[in-house]
C-alpha positions as CSV (number, residue, x, y, z in Angstrom):
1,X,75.0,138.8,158.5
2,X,77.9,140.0,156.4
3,X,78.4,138.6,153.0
4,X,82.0,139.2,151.4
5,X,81.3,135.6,149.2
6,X,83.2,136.5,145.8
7,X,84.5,139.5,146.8
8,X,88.3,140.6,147.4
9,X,89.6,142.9,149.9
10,X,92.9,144.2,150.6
11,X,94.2,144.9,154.7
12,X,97.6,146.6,154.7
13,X,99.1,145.9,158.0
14,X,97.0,142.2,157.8
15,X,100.0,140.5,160.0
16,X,99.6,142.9,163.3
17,X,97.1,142.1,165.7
18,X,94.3,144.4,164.6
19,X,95.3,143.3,161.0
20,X,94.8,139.7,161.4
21,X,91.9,139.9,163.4
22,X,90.0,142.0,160.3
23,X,91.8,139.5,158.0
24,X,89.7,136.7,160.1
25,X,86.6,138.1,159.7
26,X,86.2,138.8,156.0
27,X,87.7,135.1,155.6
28,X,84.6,134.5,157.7
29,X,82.1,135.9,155.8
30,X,83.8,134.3,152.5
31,X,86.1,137.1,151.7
32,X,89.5,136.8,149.3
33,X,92.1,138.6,151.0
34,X,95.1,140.4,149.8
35,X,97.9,140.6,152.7
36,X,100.8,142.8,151.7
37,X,104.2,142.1,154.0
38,X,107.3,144.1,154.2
39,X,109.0,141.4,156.6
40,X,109.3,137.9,156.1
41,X,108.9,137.4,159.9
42,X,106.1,139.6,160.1
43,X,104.2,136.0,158.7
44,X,105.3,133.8,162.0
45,X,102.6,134.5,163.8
46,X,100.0,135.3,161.7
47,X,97.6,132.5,162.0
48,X,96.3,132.3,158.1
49,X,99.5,132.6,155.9
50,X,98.3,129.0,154.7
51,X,94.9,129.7,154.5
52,X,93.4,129.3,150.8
53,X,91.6,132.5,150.4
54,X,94.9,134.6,151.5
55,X,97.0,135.8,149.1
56,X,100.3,137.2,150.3
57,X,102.7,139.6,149.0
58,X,106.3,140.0,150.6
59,X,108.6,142.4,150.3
60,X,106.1,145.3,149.6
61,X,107.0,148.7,151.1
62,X,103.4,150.8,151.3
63,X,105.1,153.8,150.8
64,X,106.7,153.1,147.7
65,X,104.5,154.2,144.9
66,X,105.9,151.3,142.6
67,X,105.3,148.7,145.3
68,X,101.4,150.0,146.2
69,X,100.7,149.8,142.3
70,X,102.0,146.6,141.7
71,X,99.7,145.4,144.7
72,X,96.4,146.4,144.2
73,X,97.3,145.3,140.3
74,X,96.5,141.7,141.8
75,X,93.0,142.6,143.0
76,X,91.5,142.3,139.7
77,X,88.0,142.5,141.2
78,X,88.6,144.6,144.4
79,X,85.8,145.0,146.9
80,X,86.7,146.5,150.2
81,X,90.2,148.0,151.0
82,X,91.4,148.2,154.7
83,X,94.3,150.2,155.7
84,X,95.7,149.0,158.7
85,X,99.3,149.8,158.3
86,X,100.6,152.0,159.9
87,X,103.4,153.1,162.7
88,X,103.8,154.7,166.5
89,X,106.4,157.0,168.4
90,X,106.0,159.4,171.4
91,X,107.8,162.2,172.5
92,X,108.3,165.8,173.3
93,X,108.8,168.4,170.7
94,X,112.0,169.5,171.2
95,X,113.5,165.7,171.3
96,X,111.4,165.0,168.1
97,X,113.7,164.7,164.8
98,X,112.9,165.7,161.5
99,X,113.6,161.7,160.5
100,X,110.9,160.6,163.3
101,X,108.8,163.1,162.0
102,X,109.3,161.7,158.5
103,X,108.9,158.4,159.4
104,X,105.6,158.7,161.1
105,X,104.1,160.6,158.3
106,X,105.4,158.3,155.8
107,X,104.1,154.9,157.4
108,X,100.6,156.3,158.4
109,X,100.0,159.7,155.8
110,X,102.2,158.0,153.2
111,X,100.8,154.2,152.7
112,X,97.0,155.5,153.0
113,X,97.1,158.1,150.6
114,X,98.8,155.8,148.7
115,X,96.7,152.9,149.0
116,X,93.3,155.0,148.9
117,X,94.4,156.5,145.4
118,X,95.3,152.6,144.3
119,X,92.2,151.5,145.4
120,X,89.6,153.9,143.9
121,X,91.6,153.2,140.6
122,X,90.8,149.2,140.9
123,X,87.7,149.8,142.3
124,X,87.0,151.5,138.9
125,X,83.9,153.0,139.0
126,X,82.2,150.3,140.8
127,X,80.5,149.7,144.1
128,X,83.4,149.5,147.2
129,X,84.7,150.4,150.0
130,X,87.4,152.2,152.5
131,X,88.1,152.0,155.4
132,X,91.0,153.9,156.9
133,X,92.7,153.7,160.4
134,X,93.2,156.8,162.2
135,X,93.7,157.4,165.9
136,X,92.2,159.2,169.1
137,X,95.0,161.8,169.2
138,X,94.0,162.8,165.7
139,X,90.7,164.3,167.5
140,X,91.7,164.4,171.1
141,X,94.6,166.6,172.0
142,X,97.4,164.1,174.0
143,X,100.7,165.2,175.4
144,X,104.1,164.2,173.8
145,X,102.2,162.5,170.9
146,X,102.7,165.9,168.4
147,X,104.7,164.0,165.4
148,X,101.8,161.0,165.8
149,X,98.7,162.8,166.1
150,X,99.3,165.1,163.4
151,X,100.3,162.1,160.9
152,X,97.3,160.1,162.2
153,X,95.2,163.7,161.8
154,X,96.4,163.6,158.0
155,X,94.5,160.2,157.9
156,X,91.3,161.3,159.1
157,X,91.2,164.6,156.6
158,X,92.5,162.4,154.0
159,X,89.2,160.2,154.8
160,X,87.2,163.1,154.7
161,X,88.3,164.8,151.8
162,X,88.1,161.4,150.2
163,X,84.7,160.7,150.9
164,X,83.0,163.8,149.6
165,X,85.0,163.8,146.2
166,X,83.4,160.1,145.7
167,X,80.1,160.9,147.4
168,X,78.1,160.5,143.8
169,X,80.3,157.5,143.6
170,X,79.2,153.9,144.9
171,X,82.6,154.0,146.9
172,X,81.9,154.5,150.6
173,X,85.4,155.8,152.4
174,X,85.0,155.4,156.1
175,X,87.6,155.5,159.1
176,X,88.0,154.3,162.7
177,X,89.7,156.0,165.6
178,X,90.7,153.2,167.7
179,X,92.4,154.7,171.3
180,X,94.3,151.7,173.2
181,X,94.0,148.2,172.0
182,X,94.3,145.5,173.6
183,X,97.5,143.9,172.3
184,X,99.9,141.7,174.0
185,X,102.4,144.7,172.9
186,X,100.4,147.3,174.8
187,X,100.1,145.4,177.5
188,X,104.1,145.0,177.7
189,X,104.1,148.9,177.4
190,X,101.8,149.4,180.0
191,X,101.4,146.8,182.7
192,X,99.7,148.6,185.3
193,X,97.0,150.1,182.8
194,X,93.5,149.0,183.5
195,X,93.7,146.4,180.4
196,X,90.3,145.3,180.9
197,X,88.9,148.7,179.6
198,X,90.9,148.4,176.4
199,X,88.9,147.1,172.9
200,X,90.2,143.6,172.1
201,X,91.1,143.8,168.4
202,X,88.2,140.7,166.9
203,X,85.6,143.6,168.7
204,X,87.1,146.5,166.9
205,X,87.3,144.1,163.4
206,X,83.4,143.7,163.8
207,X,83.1,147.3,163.2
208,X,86.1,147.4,160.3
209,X,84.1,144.4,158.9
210,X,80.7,146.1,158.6
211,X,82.4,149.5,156.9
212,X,83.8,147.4,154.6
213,X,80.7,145.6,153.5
214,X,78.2,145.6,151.2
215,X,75.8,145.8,154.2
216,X,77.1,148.9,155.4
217,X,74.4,150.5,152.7
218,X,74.4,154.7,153.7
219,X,77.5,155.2,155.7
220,X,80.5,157.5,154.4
221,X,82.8,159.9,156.1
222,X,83.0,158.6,158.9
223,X,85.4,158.9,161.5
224,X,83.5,156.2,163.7
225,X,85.5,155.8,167.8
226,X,86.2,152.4,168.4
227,X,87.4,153.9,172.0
228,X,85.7,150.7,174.4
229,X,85.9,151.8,177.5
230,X,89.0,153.3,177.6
């Protein structure tokens, strides 16, 4: 059984639909949670902005160094630290722009590096963990998707990297490379994909959970599929 009881994590990106499904689960094995929002409305649907062990932090841009500092500041006594946030676009090459290009390596290469660096200094020396979020067409080539994969690819070296620099560390930096969830979003997207095949985001959180853990004893440098059956 996972224990979080005294402990306080962070989840960037806590409001989206893989967000709060992690944010659940460490409130359900006792967890304090730290939910940074850009967007005041990004907190109308997200089921536990009332909930006594959430702590939320609007108007926080993740890649803004000043903004990132001033959040992890609040963890005095951070545990685990999820990184969730993070942004989508597809297209062909020559219709990609330098700004979409910019943009997509600023919300997923910016706010992890970002957030890693700000985590291992709370963490400071003690046990904890990472856990990053990178995606399938990081590993698996996937057409139209260059400006994506290659921001989402920046993730999963940054994990890497990460990992072996902390290895003699008590700091465990793990990642997951989810490939379609299933989200009332990708389901709008796609509506004649088989949706049944997609990983529902409380499965995928089970896995994001136990990385983040104190249970999770041996395991660092991952990049761990949470593909289903998709």
């Amino acid at each position: 059984m996972l224990d979080f009881s005294g402990r306080e994590a962070v989840v960037t990106g806590g409001t989206g639909a893989l967000g709060s499904a992690v944010v659940g689960r460490l409130l359900d094995a006792g967890a304090t949670v730290h939910v940074p929002v850009y967007a005041a409305q990004e907190l109308e649907e997200f089921p536990y902005r009332d909930h006594a062990a959430v702590k939320i932090y609007e108007g926080f841009d993740l890649s803004v160094d000043e903004d990132v500092t001033r959040l992890f500041g609040e963890a005095a006594s951070l545990y685990a630290s999820i990184h969730v946030a993070g942004g989508f676009a597809m297209g062909p090459i020559v219709s990609t722009s330098l700004e979409a290009w910019d943009n997509l390596m600023r919300m997923n290469a910016t706010t992890c590096f970002l957030s890693c660096r700000e985590a291992v200094k709370a963490m400071d020396g003690r046990e904890g963990r990472i856990v990053n979020v990178a995606a399938r067409p990081a590993l698996v080539p996937t057409g139209q998707m260059t400006a994506y994969a290659a921001s989402k690819a920046a993730v999963a070296a940054l994990t890497l990297s990460l990992a072996e620099e902390l290895a003699e560390s008590s700091i465990w930096v793990n990642a997951i490379i989810p490939s379609i969830i299933d989200t009332s979003a990708n389901r709008a997207a796609m509506p004649d994909a088989d949706h049944r095949a997609w990983p529902k985001p409380q499965q995928i959180a089970e896995t994001v959970a136990f990385l983040a853990s104190p249970q999770n004893a041996v395991t660092r440098g991952a990049l761990v599929p949470v593909y289903g059956k998709s």
